[in-house]
LUMPATOR-819965 format. One record per residue (C-alpha): residue in one letter; residue number from 1; x, y, z. Coordinates in Angstrom, 3 decimals. Last residue first. Layout:
@resn->A	resi->NUM	c1->X	c2->Y	c3->Z
...
END
This chain:
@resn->X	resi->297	c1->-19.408	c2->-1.214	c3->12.777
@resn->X	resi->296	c1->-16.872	c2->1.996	c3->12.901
@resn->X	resi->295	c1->-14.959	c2->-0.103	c3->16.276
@resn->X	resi->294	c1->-14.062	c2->-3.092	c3->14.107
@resn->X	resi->293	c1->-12.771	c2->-1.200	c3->11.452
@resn->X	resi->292	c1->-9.880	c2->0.162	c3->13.442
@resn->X	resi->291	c1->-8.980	c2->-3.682	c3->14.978
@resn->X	resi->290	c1->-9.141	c2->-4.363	c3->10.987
@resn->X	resi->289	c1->-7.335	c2->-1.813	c3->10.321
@resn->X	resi->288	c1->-4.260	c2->-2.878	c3->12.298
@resn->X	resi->287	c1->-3.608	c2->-0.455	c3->15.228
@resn->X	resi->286	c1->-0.689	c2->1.555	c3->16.394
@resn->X	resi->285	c1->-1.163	c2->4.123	c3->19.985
@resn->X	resi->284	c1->-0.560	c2->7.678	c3->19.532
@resn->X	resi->283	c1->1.422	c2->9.106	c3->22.355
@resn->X	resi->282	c1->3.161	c2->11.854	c3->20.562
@resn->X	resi->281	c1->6.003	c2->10.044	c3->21.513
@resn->X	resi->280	c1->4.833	c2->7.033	c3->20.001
@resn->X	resi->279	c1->3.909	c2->9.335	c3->16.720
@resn->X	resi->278	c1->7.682	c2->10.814	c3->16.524
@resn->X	resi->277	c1->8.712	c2->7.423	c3->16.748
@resn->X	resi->276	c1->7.116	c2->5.938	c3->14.186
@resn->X	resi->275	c1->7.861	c2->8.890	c3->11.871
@resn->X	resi->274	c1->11.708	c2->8.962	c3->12.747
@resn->X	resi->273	c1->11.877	c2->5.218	c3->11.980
@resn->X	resi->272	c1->11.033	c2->5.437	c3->8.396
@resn->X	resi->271	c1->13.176	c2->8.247	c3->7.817
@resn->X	resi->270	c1->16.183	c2->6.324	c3->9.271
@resn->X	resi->269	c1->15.207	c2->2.910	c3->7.751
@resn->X	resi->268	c1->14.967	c2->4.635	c3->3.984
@resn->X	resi->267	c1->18.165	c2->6.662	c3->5.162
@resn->X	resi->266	c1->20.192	c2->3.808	c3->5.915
@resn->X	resi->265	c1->18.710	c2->1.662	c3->2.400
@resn->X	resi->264	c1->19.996	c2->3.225	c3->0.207
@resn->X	resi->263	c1->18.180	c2->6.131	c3->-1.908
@resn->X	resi->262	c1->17.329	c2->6.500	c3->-5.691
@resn->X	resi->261	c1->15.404	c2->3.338	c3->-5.432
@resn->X	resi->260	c1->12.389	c2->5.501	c3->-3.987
@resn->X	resi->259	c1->12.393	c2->7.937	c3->-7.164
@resn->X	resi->258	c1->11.209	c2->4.651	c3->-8.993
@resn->X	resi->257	c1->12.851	c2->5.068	c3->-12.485
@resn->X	resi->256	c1->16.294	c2->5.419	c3->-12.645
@resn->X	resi->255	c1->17.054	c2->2.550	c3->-10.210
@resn->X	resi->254	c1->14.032	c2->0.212	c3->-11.907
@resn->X	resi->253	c1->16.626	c2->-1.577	c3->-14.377
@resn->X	resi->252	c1->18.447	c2->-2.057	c3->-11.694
@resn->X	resi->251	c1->15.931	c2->-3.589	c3->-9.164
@resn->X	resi->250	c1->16.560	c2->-7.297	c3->-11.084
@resn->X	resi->249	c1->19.820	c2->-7.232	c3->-10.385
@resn->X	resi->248	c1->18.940	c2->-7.752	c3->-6.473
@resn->X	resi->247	c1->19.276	c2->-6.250	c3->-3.387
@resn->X	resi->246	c1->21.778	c2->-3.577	c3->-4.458
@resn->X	resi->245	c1->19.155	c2->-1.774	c3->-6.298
@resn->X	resi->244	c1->17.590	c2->-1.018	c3->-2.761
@resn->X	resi->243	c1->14.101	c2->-2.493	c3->-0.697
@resn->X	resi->242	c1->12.207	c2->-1.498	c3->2.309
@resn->X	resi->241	c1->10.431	c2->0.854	c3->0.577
@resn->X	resi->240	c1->9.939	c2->-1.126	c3->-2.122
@resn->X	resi->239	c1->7.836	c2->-3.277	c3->0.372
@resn->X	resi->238	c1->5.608	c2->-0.680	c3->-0.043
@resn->X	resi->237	c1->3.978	c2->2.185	c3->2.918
@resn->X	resi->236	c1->0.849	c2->4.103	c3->3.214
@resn->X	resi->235	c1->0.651	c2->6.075	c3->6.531
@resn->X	resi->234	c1->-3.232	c2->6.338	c3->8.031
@resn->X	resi->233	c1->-3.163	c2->8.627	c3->10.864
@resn->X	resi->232	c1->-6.145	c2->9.126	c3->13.350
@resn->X	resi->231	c1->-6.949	c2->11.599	c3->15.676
@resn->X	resi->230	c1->-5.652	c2->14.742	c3->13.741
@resn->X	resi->229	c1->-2.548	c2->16.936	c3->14.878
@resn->X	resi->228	c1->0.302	c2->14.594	c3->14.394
@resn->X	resi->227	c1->-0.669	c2->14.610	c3->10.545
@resn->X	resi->226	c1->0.664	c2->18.065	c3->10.819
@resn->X	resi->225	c1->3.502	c2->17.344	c3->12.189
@resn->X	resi->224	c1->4.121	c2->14.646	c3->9.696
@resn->X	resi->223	c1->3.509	c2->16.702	c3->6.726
@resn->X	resi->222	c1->6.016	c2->19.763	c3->8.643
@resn->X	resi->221	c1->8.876	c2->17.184	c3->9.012
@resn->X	resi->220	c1->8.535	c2->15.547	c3->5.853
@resn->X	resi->219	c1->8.877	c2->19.209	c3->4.447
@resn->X	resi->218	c1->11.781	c2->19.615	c3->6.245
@resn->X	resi->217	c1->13.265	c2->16.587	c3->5.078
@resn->X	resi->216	c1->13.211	c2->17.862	c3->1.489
@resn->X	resi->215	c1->11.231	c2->14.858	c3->-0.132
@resn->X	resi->214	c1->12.245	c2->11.562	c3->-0.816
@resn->X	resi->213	c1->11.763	c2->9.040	c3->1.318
@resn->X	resi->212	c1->8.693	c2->10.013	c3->3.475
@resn->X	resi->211	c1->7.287	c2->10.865	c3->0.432
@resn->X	resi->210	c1->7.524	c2->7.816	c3->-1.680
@resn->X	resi->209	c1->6.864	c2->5.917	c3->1.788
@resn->X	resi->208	c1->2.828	c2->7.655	c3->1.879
@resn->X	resi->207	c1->1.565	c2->10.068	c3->4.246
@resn->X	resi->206	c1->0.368	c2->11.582	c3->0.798
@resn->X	resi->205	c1->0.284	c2->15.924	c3->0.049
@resn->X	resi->204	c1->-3.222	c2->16.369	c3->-0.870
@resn->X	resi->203	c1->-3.484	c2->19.525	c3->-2.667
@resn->X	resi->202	c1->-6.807	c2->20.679	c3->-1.807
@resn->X	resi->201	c1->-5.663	c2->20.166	c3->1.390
@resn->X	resi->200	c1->-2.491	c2->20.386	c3->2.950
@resn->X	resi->199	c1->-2.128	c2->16.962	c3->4.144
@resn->X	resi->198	c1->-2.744	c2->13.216	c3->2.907
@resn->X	resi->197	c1->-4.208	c2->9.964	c3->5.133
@resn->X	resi->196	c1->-4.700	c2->6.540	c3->3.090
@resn->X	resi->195	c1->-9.016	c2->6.596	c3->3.245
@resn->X	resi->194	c1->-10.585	c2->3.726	c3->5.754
@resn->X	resi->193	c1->-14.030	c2->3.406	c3->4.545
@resn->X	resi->192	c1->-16.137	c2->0.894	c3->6.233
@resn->X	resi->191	c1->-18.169	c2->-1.928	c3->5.202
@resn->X	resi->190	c1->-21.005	c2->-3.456	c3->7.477
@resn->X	resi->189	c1->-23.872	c2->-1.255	c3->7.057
@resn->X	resi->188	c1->-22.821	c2->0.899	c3->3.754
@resn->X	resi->187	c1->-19.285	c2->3.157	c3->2.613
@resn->X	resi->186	c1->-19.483	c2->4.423	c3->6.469
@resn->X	resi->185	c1->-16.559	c2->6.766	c3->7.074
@resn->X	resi->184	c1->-13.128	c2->7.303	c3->8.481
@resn->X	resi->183	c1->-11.442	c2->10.642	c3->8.261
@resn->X	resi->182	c1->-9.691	c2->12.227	c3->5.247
@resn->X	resi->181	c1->-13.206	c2->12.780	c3->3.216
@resn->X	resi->180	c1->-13.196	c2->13.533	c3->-0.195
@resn->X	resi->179	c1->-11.254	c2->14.878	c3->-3.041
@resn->X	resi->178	c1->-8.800	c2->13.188	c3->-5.112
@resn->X	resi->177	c1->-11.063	c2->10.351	c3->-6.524
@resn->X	resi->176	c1->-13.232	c2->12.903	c3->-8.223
@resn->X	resi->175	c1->-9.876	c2->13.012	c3->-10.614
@resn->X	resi->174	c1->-11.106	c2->9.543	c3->-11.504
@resn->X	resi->173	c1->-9.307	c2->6.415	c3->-12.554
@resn->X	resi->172	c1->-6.281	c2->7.569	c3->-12.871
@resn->X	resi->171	c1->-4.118	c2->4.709	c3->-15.121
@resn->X	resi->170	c1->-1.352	c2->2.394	c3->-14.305
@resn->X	resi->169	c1->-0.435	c2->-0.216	c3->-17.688
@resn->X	resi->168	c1->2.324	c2->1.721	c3->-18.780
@resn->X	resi->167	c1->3.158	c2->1.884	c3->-22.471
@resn->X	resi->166	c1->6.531	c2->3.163	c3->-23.070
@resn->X	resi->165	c1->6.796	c2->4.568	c3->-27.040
@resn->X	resi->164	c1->8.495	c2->7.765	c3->-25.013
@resn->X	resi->163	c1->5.201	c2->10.045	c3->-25.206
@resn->X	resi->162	c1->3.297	c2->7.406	c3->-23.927
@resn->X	resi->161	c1->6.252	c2->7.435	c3->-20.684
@resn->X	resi->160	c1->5.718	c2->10.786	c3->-20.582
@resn->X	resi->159	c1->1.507	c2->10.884	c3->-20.514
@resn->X	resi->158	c1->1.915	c2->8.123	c3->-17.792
@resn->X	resi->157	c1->4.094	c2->10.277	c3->-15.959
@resn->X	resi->156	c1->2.019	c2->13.289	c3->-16.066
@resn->X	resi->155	c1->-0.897	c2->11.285	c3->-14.918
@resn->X	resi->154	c1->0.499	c2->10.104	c3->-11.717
@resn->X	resi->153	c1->1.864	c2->13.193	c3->-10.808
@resn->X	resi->152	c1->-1.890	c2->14.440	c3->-11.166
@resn->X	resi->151	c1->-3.114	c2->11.679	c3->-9.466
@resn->X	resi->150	c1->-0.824	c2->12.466	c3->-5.882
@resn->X	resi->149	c1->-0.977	c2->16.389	c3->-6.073
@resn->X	resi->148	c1->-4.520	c2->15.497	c3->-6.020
@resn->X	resi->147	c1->-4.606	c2->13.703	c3->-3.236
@resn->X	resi->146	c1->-7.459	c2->12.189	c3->-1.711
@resn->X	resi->145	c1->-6.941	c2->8.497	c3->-2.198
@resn->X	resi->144	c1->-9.434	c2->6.058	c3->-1.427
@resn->X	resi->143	c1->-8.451	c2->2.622	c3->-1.460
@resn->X	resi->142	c1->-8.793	c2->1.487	c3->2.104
@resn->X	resi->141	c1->-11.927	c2->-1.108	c3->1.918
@resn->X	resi->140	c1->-13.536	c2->-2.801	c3->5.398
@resn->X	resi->139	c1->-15.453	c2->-5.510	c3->6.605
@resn->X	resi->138	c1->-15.334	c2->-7.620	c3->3.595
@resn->X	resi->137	c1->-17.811	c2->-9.646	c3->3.301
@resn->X	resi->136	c1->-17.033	c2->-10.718	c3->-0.053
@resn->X	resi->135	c1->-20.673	c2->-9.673	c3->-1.998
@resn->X	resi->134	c1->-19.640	c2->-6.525	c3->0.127
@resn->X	resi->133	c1->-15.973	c2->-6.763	c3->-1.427
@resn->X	resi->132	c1->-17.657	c2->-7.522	c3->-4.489
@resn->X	resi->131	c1->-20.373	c2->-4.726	c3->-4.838
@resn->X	resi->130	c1->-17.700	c2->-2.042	c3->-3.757
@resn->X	resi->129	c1->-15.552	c2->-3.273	c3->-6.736
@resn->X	resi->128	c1->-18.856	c2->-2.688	c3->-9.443
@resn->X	resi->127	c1->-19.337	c2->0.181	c3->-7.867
@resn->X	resi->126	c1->-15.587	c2->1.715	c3->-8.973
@resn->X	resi->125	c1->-12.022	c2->1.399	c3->-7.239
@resn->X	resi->124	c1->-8.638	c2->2.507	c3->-8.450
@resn->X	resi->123	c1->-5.557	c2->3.145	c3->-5.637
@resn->X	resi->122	c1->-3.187	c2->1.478	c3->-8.344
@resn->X	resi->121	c1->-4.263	c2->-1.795	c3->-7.084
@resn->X	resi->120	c1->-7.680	c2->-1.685	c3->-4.943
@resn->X	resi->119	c1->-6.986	c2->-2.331	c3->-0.937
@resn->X	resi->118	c1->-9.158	c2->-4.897	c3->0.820
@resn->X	resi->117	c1->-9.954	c2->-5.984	c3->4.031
@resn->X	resi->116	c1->-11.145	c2->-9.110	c3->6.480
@resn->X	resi->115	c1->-8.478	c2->-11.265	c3->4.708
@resn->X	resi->114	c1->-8.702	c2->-15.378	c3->6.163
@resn->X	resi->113	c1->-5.820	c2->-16.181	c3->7.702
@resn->X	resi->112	c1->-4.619	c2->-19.951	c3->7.836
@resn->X	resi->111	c1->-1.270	c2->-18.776	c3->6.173
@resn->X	resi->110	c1->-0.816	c2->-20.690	c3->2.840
@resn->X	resi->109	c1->-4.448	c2->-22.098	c3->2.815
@resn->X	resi->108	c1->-6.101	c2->-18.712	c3->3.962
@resn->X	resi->107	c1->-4.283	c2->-16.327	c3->1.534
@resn->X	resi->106	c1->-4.470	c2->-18.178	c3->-1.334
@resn->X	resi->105	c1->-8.262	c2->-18.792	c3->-0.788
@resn->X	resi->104	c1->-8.375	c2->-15.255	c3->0.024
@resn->X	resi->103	c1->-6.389	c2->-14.623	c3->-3.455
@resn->X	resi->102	c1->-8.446	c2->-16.326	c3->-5.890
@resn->X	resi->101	c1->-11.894	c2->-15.201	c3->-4.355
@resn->X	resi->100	c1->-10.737	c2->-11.795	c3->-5.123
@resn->X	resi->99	c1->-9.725	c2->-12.444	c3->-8.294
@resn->X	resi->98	c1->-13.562	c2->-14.581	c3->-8.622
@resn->X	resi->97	c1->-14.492	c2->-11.308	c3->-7.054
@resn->X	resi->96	c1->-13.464	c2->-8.985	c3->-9.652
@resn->X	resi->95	c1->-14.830	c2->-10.825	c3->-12.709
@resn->X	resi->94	c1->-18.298	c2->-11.383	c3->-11.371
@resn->X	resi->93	c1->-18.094	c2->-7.431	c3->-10.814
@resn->X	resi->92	c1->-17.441	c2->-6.402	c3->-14.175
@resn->X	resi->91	c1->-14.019	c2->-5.105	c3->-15.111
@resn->X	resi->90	c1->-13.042	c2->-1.713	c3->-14.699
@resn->X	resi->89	c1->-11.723	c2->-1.683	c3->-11.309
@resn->X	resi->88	c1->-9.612	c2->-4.969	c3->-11.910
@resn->X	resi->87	c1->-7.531	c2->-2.118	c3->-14.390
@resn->X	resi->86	c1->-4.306	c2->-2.248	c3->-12.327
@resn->X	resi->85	c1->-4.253	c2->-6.244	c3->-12.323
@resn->X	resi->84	c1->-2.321	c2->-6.999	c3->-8.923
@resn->X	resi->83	c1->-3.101	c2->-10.602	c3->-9.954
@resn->X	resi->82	c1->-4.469	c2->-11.836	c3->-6.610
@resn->X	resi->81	c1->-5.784	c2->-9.322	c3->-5.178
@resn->X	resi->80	c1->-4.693	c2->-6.706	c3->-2.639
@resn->X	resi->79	c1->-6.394	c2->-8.993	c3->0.388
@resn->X	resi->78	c1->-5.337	c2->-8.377	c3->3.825
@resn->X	resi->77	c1->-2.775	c2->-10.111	c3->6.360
@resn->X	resi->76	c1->-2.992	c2->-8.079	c3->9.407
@resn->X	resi->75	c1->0.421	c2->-8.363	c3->11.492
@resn->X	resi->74	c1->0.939	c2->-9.455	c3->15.120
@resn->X	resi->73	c1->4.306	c2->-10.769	c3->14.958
@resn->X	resi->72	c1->3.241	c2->-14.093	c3->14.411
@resn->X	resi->71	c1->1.250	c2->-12.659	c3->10.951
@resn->X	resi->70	c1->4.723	c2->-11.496	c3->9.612
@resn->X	resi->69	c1->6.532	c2->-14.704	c3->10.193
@resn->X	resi->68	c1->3.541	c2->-16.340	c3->8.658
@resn->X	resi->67	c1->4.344	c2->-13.916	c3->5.637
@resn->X	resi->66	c1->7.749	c2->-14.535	c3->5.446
@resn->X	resi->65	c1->6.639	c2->-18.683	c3->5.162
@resn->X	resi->64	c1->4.428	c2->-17.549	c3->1.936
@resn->X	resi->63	c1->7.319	c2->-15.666	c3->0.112
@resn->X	resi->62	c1->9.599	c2->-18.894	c3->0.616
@resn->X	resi->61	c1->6.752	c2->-21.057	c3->-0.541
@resn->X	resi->60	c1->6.135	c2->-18.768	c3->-3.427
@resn->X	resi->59	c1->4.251	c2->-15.786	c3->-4.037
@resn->X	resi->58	c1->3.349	c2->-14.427	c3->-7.657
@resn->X	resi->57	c1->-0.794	c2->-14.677	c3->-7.399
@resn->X	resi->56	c1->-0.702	c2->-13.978	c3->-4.126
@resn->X	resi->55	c1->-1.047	c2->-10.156	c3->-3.905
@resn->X	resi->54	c1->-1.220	c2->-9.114	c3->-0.288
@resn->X	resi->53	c1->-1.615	c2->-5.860	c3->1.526
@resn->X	resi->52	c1->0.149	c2->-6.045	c3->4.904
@resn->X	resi->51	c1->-1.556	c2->-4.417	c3->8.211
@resn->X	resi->50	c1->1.040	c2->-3.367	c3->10.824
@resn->X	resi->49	c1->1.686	c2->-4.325	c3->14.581
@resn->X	resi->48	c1->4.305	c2->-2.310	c3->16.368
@resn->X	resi->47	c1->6.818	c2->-3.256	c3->18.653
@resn->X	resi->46	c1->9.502	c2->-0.952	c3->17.194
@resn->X	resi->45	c1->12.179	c2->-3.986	c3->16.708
@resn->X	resi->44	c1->9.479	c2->-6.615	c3->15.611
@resn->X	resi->43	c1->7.949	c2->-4.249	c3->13.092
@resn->X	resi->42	c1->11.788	c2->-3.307	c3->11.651
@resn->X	resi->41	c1->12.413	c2->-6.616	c3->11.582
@resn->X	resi->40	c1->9.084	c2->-7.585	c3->9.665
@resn->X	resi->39	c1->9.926	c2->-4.707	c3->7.251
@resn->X	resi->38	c1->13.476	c2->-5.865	c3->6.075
@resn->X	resi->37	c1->12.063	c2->-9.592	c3->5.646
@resn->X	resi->36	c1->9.869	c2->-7.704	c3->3.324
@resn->X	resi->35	c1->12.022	c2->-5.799	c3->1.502
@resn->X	resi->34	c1->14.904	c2->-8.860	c3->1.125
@resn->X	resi->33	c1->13.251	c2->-11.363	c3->-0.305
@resn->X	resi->32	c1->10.068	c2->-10.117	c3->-1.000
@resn->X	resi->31	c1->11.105	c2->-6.582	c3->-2.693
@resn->X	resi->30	c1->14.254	c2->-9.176	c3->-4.219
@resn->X	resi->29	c1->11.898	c2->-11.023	c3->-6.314
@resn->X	resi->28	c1->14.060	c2->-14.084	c3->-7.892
@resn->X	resi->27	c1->13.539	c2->-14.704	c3->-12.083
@resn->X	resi->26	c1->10.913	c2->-14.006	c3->-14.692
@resn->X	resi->25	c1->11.195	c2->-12.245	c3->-17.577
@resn->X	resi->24	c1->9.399	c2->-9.158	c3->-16.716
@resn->X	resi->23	c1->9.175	c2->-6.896	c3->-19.524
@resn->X	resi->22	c1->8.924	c2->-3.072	c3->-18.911
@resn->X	resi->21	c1->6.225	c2->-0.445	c3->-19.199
@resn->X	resi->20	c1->7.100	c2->1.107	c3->-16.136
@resn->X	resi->19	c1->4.160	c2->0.314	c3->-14.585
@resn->X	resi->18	c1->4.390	c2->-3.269	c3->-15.763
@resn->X	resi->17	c1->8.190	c2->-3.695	c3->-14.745
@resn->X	resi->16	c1->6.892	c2->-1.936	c3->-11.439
@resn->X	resi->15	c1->4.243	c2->-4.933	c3->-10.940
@resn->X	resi->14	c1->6.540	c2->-7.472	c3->-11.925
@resn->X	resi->13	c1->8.700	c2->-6.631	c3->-8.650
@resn->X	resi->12	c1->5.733	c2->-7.546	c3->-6.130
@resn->X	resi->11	c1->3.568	c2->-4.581	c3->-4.814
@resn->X	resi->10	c1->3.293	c2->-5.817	c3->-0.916
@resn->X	resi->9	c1->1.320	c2->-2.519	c3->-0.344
@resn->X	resi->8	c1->2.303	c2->-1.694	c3->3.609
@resn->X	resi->7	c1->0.584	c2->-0.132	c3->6.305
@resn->X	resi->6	c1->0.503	c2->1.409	c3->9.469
@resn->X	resi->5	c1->-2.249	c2->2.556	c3->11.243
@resn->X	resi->4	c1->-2.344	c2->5.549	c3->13.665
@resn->X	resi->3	c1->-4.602	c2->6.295	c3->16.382
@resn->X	resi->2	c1->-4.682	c2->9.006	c3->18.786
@resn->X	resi->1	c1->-6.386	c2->8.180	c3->22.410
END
């Protein structure tokens, strides 16, 4: 039977002010407040289980208790570190699991869950990460990218905003990054790769919520028709996606900058919706990674 995982970067606001080159002053995080509550309806409403990248280094009480609400619905709670750094790729490997170390003790004493996963911020990983999620015992990793449509958009932007006297703090690690295998894989005995599915090779159009959101809807149609022909489906999601600039003032300054913000919040839901049902009625069944990673051991 088809499988297709679902699954959601909880990116919190300070990490766009950062991309963008912006300065967070503090204040309430609508993507929590509102995005994620958002999500977990949605979840409960389609009867689908997801698996939720965390960053705990900016959660409060009221962000913690959302994400016990998420794990009683039947959610994966897995590790996205704990200070979202978008450069914890380049640092040495003591460094990365003592972040790592940060947020699954976060993660386990605010909702009893221990992570079994782990996605890399911005996408970036290196040797030195792979040696601390298996120094970790992490059962699986799902950073790998394979789109090169994906880091070359990436790039451009960061060359505009340099060009602008905006310094962002998101990088490409590796254009080798946007090649590779679209199925699961073996990294080493006990860790598996779980790469975020994208189409049309060598370009490597992304399942991701930017796209899903965004582009010409009959282009989402044909990606997601064509991701309806493999056996398993990996859609990357944010809690921005869930989110609009009327959630909070402190979205606006994002509104002319994230392409997703450019839409309310019918059509995110609509578009969202359409791709879970059109792979329910293509009769592929929803799994958390973990359950995924389980079977590749």
């Amino acid at each position: 039977m088809p499988t297709v995982a679902f699954t959601v970067d909880l990116d919190p606001t300070p990490a766009y002010y950062a991309i963008h080159g912006l300065q967070w002053n503090g204040g309430a995080d609508p993507i929590f407040q509102s995005g994620l509550r958002r999500l977990i309806d949605l979840l409960k409403e389609e009867g689908i289980p997801a698996t939720l990248f965390v960053t705990g280094g900016t959660l409060g009480p009221a962000e913690w208790a959302l994400l016990r609400d998420a794990a009683a619905a039947g959610c994966e709670l897995a590790d996205h570190s704990f200070s979202h750094d978008y450069r914890l790729s380049l640092r040495p490997q003591e460094d990365i699991v003592t972040d790592l170390k940060r947020n699954s003790f976060a993660l386990r004493e605010n909702t009893g869950i221990t992570p079994r996963g782990f996605r890399a911020p911005g996408y970036n990983t290196s040797p030195a990460m792979l040696a601390a999620l298996r120094e970790m015992g992490y059962r699986y990793d799902s950073s790998r990218f394979p789109s090169l449509f994906y880091n070359a958009a990436k790039q451009l932007l960061i060359w505009i905003k340099r060009l602008m006297g905006k310094r962002s703090v998101s990088f490409v690690g590796s254009f080798r990054d946007s090649f590779g295998p679209q199925s699961a894989y073996m990294i080493e005995e006990g860790l598996v790769e779980l790469p975020i599915t994208t189409l049309f090779p060598p370009v490597g159009l992304p399942l991701i919520g930017t796209a899903l959101i965004t582009f010409p809807a009959p282009l989402v149609h044909l990606m997601v028709s064509r991701a309806l022909k493999r056996d398993f489906a990996l859609i990357e999601m944010h809690a921005i996606d869930f989110a609009e600039t009327a959630d909070g003032i402190e979205l606006r300054p994002l509104s002319d900058r994230q392409p997703d913000l450019a839409h309310g919040i019918d059509r995110k839901l609509k578009r969202i919706r359409r791709t879970i049902q059109r792979f329910k009625e293509r009769g592929f069944t929803f799994e958390t990674l973990g359950a995924i990673a389980d079977r590749h051991q």
